[in-house]
C-alpha positions as a printed NumPy array, in Angstrom:
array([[   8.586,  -18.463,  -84.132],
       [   5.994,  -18.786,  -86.945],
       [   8.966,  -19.548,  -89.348],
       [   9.876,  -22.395,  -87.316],
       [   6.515,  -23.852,  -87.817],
       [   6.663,  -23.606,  -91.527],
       [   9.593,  -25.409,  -92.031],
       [   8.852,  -27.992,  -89.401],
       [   5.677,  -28.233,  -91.842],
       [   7.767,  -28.205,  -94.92 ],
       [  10.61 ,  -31.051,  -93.61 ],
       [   7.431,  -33.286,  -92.835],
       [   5.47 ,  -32.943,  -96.026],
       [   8.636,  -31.714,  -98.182],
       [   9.419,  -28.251,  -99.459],
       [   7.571,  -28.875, -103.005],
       [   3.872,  -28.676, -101.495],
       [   1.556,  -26.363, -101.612],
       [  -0.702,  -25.098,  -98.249],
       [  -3.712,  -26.633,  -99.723],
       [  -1.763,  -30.191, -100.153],
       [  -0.71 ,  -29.945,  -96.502],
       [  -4.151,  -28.843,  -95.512],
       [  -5.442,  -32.08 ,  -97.265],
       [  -3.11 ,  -33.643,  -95.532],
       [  -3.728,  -32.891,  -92.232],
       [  -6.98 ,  -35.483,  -93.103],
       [  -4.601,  -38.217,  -94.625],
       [  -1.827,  -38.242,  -91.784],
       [  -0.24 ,  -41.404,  -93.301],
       [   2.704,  -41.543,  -95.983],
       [   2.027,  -43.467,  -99.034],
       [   4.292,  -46.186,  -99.31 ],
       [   3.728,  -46.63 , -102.806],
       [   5.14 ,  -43.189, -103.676],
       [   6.619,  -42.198, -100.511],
       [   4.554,  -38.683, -100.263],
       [   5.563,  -37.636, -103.537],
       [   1.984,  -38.442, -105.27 ],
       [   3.523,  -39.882, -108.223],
       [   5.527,  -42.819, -109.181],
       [   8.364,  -43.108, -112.111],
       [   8.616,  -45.674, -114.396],
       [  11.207,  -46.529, -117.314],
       [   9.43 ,  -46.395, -121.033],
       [  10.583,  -46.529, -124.908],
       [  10.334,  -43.342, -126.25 ],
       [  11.466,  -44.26 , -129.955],
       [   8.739,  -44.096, -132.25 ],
       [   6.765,  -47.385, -133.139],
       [   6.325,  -48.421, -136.796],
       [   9.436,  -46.881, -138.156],
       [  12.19 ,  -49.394, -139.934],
       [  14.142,  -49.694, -137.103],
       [  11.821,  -49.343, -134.142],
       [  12.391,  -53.451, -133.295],
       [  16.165,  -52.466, -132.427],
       [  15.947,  -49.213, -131.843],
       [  15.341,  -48.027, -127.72 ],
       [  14.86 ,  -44.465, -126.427],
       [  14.395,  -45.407, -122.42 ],
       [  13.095,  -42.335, -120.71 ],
       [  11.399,  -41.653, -117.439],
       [   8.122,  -40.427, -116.835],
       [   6.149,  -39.656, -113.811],
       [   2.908,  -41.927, -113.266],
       [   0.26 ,  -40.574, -110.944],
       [  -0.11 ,  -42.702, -107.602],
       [  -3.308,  -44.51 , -107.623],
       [  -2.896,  -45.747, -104.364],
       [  -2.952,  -41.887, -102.705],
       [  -5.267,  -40.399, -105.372],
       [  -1.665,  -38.39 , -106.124],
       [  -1.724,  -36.675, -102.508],
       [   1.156,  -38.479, -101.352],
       [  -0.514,  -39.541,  -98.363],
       [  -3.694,  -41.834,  -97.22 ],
       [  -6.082,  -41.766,  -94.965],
       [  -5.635,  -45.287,  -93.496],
       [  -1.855,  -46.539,  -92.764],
       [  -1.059,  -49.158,  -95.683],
       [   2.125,  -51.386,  -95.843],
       [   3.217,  -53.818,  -98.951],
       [   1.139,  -57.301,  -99.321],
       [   3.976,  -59.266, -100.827],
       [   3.658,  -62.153, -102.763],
       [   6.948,  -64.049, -102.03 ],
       [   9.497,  -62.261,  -99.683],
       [  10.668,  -59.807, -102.349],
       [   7.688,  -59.061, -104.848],
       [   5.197,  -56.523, -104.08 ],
       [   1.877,  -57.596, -105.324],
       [  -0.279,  -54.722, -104.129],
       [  -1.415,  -52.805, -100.809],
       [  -3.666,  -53.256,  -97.769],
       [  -4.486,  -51.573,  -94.511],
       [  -2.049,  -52.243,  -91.475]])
């Protein structure tokens, strides 16, 4: 029965939590829509080395992981936020709902 519990726990918050994430949790019960409970965001980056010969036309695109600054990298907040859009399409940052 207890089992049950945990994995109702971990389908909610996802698997890769920790207790003391879904504890904190439990006091932000809104997903971040910025990272979408992860606590981290991913963005694209040039990797190749600047100031070599051919660094101008040269690209090494990688991914890295960016804390969320809107969560505080929890993955959730304590007040429900959706996107403030600019035009229909561009996000331009976050406010309560």
């Amino acid at each position: 029965m207890k089992t049950n519990k945990l994995h109702d726990l971990a389908a909610q918050y996802g698997i890769d939590k920790t207790i003391q994430q879904i504890i904190n949790a439990k006091n932000r019960p809104y997903k971040c829509p910025k990272c979408d409970g992860n606590g981290y965001t991913e963005e694209e980056y040039n990797a190749y080395p600047k100031g070599l010969p051919d660094s101008l036309i040269t690209q090494d695109w990688q991914i890295r992981k960016v804390p969320c600054n809107l969560c505080d990298e929890e993955g959730w907040t304590r007040k429900e936020m959706i996107a403030k859009t600019k035009i229909t399409t561009e996000i331009i940052g976050y406010e309560e709902k």
